[in-house]
Structures are given as structure tokens and as C-alpha cells.
N, CA, C and O of each residue as an XYZ file, in Angstrom:
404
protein
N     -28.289    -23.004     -2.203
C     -28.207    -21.685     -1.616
C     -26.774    -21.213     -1.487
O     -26.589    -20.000     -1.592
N     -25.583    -22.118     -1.243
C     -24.303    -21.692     -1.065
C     -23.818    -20.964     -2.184
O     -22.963    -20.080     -2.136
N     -24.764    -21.632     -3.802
C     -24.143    -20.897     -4.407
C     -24.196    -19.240     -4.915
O     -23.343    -18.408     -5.224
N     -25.748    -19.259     -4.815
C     -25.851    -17.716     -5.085
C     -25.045    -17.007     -3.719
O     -25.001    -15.777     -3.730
N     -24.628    -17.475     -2.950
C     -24.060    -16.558     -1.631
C     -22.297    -16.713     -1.990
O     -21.430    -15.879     -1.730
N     -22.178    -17.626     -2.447
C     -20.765    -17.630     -2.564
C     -20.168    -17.022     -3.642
O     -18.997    -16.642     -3.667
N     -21.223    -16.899     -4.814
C     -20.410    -15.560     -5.879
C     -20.411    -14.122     -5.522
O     -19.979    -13.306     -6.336
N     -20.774    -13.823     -4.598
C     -20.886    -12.430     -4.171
C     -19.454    -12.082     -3.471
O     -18.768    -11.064     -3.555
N     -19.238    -13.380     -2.699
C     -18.410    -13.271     -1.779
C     -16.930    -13.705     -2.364
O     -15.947    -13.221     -1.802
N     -16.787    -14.386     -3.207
C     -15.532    -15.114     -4.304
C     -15.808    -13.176     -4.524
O     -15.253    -12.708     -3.530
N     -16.317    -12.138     -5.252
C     -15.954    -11.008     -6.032
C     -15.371     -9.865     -4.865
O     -14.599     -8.928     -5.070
N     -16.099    -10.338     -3.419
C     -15.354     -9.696     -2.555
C     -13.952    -10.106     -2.315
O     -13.108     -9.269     -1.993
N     -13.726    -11.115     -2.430
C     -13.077    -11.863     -2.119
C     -11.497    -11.331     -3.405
O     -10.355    -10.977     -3.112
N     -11.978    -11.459     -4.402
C     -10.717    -11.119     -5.686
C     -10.499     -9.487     -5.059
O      -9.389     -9.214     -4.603
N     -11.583     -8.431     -5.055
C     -11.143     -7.350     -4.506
C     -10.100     -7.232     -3.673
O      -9.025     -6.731     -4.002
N     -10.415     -7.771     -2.347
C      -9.751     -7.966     -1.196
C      -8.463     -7.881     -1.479
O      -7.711     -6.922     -1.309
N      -8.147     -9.369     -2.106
C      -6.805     -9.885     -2.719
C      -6.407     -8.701     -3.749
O      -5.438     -8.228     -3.155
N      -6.555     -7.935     -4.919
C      -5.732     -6.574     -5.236
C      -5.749     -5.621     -4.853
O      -4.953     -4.789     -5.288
N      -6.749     -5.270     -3.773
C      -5.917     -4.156     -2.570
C      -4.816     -4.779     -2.139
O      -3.852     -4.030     -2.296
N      -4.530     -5.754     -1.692
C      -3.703     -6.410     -0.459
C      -2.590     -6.942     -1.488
O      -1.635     -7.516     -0.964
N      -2.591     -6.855     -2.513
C      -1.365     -7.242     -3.276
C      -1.075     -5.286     -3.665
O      -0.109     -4.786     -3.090
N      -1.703     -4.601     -4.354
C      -1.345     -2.980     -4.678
C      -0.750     -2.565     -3.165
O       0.235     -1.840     -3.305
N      -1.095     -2.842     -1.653
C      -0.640     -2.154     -0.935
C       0.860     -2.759     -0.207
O       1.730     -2.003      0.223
N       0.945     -4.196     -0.175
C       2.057     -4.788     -0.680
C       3.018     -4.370     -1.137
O       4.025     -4.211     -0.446
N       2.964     -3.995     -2.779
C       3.974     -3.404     -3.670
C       4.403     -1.878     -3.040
O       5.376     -1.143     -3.206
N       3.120     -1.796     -2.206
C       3.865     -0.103     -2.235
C       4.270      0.187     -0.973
O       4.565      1.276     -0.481
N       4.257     -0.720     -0.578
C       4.715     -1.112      1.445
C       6.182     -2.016      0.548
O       7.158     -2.020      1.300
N       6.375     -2.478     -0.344
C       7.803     -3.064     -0.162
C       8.271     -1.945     -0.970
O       9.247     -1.389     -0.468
N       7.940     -1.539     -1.871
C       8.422      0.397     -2.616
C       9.019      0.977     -1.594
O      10.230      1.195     -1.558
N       7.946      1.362     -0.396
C       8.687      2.780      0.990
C       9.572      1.468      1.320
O      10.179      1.307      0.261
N       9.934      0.564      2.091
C      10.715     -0.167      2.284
C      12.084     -0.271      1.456
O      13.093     -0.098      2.139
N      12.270     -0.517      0.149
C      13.064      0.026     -0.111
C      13.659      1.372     -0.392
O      14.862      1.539     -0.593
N      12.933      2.141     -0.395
C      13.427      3.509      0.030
C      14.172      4.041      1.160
O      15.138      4.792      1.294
N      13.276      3.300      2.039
C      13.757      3.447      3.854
C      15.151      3.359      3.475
O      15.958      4.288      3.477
N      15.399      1.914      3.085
C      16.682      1.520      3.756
C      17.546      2.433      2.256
O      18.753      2.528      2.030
N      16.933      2.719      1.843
C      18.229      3.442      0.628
C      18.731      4.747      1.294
O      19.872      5.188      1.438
N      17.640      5.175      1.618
C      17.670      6.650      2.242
C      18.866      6.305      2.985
O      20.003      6.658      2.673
N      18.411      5.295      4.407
C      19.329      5.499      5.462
C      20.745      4.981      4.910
O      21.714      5.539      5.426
N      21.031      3.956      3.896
C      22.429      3.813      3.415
C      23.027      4.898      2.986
O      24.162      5.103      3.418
N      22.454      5.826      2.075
C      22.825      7.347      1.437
C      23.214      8.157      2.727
O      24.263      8.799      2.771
N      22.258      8.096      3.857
C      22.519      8.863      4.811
C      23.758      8.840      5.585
O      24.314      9.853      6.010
N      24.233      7.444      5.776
C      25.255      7.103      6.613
C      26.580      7.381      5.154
O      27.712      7.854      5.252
N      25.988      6.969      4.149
C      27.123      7.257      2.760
C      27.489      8.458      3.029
O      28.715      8.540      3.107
N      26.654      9.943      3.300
C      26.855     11.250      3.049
C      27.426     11.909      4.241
O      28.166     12.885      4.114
N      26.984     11.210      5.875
C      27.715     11.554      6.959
C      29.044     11.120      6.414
O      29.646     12.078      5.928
N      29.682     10.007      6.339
C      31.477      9.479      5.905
C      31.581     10.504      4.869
O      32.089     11.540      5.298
N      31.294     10.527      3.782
C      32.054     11.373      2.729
C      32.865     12.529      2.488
O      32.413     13.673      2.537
N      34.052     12.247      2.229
C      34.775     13.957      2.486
C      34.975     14.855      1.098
O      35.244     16.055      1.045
N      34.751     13.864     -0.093
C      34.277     14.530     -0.818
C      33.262     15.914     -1.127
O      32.066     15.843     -0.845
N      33.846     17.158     -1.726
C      32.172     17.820     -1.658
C      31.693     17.398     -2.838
O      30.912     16.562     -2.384
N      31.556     17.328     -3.985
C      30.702     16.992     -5.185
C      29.970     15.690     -4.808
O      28.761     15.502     -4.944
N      30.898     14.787     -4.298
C      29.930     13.151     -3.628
C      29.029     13.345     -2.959
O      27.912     12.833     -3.037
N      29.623     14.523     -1.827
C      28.579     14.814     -0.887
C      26.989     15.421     -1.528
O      25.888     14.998     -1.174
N      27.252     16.527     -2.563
C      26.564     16.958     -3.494
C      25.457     15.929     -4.270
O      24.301     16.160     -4.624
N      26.302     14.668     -4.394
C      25.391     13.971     -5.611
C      24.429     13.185     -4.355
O      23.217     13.010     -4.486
N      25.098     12.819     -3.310
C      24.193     11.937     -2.532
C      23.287     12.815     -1.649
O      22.400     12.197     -1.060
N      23.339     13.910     -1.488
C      22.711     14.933     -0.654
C      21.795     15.209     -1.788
O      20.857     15.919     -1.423
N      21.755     14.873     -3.084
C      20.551     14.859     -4.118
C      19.695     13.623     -4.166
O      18.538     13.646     -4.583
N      20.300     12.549     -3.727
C      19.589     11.122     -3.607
C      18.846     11.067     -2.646
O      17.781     10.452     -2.695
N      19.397     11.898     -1.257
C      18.839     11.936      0.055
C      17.466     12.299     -0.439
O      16.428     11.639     -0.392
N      17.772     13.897     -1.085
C      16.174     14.639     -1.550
C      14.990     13.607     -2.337
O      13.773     13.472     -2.209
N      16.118     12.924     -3.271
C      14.851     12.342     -3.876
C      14.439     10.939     -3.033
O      13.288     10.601     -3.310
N      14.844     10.394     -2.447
C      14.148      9.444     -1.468
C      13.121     10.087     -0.425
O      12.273      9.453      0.204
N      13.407     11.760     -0.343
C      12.435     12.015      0.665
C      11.662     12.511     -0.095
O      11.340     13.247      0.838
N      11.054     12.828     -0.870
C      10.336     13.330     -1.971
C       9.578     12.126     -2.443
O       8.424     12.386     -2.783
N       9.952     10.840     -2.551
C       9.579      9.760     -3.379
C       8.709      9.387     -2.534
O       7.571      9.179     -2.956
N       8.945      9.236     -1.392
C       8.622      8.963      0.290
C       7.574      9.922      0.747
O       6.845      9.384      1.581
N       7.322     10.874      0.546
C       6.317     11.832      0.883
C       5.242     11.621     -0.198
O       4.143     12.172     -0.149
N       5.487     11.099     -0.811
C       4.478     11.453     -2.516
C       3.997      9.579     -2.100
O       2.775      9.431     -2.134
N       4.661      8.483     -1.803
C       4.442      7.244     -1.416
C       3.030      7.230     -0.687
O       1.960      6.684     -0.956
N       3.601      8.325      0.687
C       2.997      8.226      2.073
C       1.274      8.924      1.813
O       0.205      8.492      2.244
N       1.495      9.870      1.136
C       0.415     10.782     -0.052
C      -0.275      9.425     -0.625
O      -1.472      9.492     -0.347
N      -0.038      8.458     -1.180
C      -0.584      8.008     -1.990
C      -1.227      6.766     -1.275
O      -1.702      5.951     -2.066
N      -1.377      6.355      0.471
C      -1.742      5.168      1.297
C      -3.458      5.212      0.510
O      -3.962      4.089      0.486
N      -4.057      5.965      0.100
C      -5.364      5.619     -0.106
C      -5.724      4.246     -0.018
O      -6.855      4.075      0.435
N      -5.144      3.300     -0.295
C      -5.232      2.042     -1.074
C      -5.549      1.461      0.627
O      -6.209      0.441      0.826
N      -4.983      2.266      1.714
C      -5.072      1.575      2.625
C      -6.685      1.283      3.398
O      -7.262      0.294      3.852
N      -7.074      3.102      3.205
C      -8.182      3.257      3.642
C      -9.152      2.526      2.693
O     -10.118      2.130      3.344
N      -9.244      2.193      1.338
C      -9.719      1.675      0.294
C     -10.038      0.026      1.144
O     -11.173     -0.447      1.209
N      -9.227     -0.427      1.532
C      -8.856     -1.536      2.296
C      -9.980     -2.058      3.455
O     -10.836     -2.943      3.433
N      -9.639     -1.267      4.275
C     -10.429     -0.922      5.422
C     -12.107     -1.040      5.581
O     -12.901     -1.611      6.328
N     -12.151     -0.104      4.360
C     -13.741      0.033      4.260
C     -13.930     -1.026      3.443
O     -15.135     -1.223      3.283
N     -13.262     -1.771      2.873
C     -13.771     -3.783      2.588
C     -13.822     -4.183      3.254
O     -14.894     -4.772      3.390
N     -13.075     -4.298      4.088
C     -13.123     -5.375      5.417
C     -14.669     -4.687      6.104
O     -15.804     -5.161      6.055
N     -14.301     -3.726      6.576
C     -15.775     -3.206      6.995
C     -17.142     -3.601      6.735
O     -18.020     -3.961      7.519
N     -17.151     -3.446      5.333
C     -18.555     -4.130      4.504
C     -18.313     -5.406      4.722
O     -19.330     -5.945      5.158
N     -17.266     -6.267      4.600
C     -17.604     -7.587      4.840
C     -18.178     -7.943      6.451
O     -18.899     -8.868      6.826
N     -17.829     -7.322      6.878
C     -17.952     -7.577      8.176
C     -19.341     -7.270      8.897
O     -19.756     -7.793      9.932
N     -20.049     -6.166      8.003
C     -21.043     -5.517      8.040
C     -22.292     -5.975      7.469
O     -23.444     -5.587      7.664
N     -21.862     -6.807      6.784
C     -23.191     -7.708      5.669
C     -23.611     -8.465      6.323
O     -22.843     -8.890      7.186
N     -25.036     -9.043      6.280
C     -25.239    -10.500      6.779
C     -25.143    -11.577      6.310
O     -25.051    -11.751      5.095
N     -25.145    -12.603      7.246
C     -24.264    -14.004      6.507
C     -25.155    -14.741      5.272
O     -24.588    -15.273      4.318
N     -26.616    -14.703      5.417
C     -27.290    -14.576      4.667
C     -28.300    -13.528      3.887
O     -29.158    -12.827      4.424
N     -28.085    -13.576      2.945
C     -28.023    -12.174      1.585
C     -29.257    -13.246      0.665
O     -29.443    -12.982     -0.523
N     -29.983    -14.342      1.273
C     -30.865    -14.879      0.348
C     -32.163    -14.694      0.294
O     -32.996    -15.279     -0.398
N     -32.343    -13.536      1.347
C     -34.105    -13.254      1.742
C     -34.403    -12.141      0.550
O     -35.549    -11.751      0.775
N     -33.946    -11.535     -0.482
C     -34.427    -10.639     -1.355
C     -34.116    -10.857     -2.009
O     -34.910    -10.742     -2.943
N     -32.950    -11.314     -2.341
C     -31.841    -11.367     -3.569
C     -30.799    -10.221     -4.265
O     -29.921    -10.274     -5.126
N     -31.539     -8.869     -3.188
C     -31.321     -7.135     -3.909
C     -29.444     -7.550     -3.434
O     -29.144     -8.481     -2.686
N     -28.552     -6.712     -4.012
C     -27.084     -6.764     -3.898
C     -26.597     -5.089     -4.408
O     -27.130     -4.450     -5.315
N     -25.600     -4.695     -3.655
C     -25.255     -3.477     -4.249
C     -24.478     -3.425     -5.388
O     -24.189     -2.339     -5.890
């Protein structure tokens, strides 16, 4: 019996694991952004340059732009969520019919 119950759950199971690696990559992505942003930021407060100021006051934009379109794109989180949910939601035994979604 463990085994017909345990391939259902090994495929939940690989799911699980590439949400949680895709949201990962894109949680260490805004992470490095964060801290680029705020280095550019503190770069562009010092600068007495104007054209420097110019080029990094364009980096600023595109970190906040990259960062908004990032924050736009959490689906993966809610995607997440509602796995855990169903797992949590199923019963422990799935062997009285055999039916599976």
C-alpha cells in the first residue's frame, strides 16, 4: 500500500521542490538588486559629478523598474501556497478508490 501512496506524493513532492528552487532564484535576483540599488544610492548621494550623477541616477531607475516588474512577477509564491495547501488538505490515505486528480 505505501507504494501506490508514495508515488503521488514523491510527484508532489518534485513540484514542491521547483517552486521552492524558481522562488529562491528570484528572492536571491530582488536581493541582489536591493543591495545594488542601495550601493548606487549612497554612490549618487557622494557624487559631484553631473554626468556620473546622470549615469547612476539611470541605474537607480533601472533597479527600480527591475524591482517592480520582480515584485509583479511573486506568482510563484502564491503558486506555492496553494501546494502546501493541497498537501495539507488531502487525506493520508488516498487508497479507498484509487480516483487522483
Amino acid at each position: 500500500m505505501t507504494r501506490f501512496t508514495s508515488a503521488p506524493e514523491t510527484a508532489e513532492q518534485t513540484q514542491l521542490s521547483r517552486l521552492c528552487v524558481s522562488i529562491r532564484g528570484k528572492l536571491q535576483f530582488m536581493d541582489y538588486l536591493v543591495r545594488s540599488a542601495l550601493v548606487d544610492a549612497e554612490r549618487f548621494q557622494d557624487e559631484n559629478d553631473p554626468g556620473t550623477r546622470i549615469f547612476i541616477r539611470q541605474l537607480l531607475e533601472m533597479h527600480a523598474a527591475n524591482l517592480r516588474v520582480e515584485s509583479q512577477n511573486m506568482r510563484l509564491v502564491a503558486d506555492l501556497c496553494a501546494a502546501l495547501e493541497n498537501l495539507v488538505e488531502s487525506p493520508i490515505h488516498s487508497d479507498d478508490s484509487g480516483d487522483s486528480e
